[in-house]
C-alpha positions as CSV (number, residue, x, y, z in Angstrom):
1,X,13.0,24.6,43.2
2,X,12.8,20.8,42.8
3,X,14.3,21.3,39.2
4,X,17.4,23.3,40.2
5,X,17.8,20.7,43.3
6,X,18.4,18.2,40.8
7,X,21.0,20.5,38.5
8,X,22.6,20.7,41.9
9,X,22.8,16.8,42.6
10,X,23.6,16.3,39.1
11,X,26.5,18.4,38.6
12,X,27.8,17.1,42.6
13,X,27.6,13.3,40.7
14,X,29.6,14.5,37.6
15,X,32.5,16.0,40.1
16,X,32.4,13.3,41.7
17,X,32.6,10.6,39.1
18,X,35.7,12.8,37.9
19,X,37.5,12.0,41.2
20,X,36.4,8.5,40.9
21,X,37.9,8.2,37.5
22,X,40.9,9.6,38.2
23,X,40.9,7.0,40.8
24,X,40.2,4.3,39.1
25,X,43.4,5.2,36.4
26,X,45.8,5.5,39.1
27,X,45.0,2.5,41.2
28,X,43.7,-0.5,38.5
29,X,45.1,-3.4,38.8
30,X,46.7,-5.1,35.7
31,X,43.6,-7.4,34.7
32,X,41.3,-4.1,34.7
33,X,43.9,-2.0,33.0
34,X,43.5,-4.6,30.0
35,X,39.6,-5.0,30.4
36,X,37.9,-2.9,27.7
37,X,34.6,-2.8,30.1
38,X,36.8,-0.8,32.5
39,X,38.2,1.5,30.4
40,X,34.7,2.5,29.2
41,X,33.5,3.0,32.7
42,X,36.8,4.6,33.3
43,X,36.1,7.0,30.5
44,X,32.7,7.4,31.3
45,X,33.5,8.9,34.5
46,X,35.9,11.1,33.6
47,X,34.9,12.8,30.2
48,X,31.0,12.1,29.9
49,X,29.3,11.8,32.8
50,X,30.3,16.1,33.2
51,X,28.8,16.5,29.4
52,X,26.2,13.9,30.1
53,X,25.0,15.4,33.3
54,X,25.1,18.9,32.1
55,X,23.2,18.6,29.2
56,X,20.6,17.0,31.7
57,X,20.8,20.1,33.5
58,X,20.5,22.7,30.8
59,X,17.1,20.5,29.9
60,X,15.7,20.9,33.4
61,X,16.9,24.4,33.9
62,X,14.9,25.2,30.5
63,X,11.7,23.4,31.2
64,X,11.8,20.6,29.5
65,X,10.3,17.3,30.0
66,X,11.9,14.4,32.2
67,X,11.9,12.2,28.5
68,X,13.6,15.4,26.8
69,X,16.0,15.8,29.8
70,X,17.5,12.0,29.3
71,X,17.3,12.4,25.9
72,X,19.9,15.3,26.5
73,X,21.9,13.3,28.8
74,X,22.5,9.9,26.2
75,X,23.4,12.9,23.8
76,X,26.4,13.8,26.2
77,X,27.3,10.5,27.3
78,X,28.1,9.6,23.9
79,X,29.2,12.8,22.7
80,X,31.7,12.1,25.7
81,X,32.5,9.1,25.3
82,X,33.6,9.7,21.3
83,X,35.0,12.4,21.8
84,X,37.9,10.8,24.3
85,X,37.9,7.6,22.2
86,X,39.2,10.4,19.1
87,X,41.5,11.9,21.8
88,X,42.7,8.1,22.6
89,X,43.1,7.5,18.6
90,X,45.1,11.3,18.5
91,X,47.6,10.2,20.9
92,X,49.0,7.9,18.7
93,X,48.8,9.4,15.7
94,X,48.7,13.5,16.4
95,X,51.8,15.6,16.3
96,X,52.8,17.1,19.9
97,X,52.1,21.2,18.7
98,X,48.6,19.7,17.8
99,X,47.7,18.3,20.6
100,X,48.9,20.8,23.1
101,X,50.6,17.6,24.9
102,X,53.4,15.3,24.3
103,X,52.2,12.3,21.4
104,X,52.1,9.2,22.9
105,X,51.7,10.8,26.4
106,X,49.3,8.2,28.0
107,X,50.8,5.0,27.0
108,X,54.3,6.7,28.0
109,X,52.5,7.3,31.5
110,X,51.3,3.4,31.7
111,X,47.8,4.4,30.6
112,X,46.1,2.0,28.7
113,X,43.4,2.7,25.9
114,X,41.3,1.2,23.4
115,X,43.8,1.6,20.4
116,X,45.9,-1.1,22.7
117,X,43.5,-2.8,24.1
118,X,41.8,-3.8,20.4
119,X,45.3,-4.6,19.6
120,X,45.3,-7.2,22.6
121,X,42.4,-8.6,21.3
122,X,44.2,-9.4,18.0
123,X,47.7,-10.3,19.4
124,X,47.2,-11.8,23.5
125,X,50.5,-11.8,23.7
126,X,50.7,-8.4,23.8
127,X,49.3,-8.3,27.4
128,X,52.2,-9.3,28.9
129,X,54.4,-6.6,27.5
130,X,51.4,-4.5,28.7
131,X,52.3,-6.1,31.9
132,X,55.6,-5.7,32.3
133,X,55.0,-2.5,32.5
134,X,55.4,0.9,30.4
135,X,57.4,2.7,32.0
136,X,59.8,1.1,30.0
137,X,60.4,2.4,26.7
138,X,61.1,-1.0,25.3
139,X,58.1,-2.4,25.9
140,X,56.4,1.1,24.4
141,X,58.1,0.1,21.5
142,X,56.7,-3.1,21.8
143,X,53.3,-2.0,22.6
144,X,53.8,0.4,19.7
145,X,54.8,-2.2,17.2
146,X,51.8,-4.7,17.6
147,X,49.9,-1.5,17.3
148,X,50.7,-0.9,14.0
149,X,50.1,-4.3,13.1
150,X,46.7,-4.3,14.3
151,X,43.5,-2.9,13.7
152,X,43.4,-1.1,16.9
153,X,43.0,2.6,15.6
154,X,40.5,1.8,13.1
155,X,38.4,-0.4,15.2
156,X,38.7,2.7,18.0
157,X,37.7,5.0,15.2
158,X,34.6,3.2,14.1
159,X,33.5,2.7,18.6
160,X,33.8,6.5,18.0
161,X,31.4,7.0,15.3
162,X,28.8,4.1,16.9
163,X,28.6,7.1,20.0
164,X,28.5,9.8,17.5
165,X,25.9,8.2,15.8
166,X,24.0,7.4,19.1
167,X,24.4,10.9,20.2
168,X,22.6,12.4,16.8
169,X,20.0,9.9,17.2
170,X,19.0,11.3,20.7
171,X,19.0,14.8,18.9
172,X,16.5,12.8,16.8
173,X,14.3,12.0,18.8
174,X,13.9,15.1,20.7
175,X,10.1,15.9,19.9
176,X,9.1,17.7,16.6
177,X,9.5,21.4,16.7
178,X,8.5,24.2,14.0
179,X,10.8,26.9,15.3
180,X,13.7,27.9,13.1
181,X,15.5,28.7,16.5
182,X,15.1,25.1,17.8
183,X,15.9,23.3,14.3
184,X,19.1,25.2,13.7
185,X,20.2,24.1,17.4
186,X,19.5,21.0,16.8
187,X,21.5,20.9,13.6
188,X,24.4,22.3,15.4
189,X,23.9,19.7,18.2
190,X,24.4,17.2,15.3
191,X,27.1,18.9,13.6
192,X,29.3,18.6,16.7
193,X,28.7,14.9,16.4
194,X,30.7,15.1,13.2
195,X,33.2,17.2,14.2
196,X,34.3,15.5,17.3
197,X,35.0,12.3,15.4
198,X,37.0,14.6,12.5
199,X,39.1,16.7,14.3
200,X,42.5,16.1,14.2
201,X,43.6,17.9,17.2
């Protein structure tokens, strides 16, 4: 009973760190829209902290040990957190009928990711386009156009593959186990690693 009174408390945190993330897009102020820390917490909240938490859970529900059960839980926070780094990176360069949404949706809804915000790092001046505000489509343009002269997809991709990589070393470290069962999950577990920073929709 103390097990699945955990899953419950668990799953209540990841519901509602998905309300506080959507909170936290719709009402940040202009310094924290352009603060990378942010956005990771941001993204934390609303993508991995439900894969996170219910990997936890599927441990605990299954019998596994508390060390097992966190292990599963830094598997889904990075899993998470690459895989919406990859869906930041696809905005910009996916085609709409791939995505199953508009390209370029988020920036053209004033949302800021980490394509733009490494290409801030590179050109500062870029935050005050950020700044004036995106609703505008000149400053998309803008935005867009310091984009491409940065290094802001690639240095998104390769904060995508540092999680994936995190997330197959948890699987790693999951203890030793002789069962062709259990190694062929675990090798799927790790395959989805690779996927998530390949897909292209």
């Amino acid at each position: 009973m103390e097990r699945e009174t955990e899953v419950v408390s668990l799953i209540a945190t990841a519901v509602e760190h998905l309300v506080t993330g959507e909170t936290m897009q719709m009402s940040s102020s202009a310094e924290q829209r352009s603060s990378m820390d942010y956005y990771l917490q941001k993204t934390y909240y609303k993508t991995a902290s439900l894969i996170s938490n219910s990997c936890k859970s599927i441990a605990l529900l299954t019998g596994q040990t508390a060390e097992v059960a966190m292990l599963a839980y830094e598997y889904g926070k990075n899993l998470g957190l690459a895989f919406q780094l990859i869906d930041d990176v696809l905005d910009f360069t996916g085609t709409s009928s791939s995505l199953g949404k508009g390209s370029l949706s988020d920036i053209r809804h004033g949302i800021v990711t980490a394509p733009i915000l490494y290409a801030m790092e590179e050109f500062p001046e870029l935050r005050s386009v950020v700044d004036r505000g995106l609703d505008d489509p000149v400053n998309v343009d803008l935005a867009l156009e310091y984009l491409g002269k940065s290094h802001g997809i690639q240095r998104t991709r390769e904060l995508a593959a540092k999680h994936a990589s995190l997330a197959s070393a948890a699987i790693g470290s999951f203890p030793e186990s002789d069962d062709e069962d259990v190694q062929r999950s675990r090798r799927a577990l790790v395959e989805l690693t690779h996927r998530v920073i390949n897909r292209t929709k």
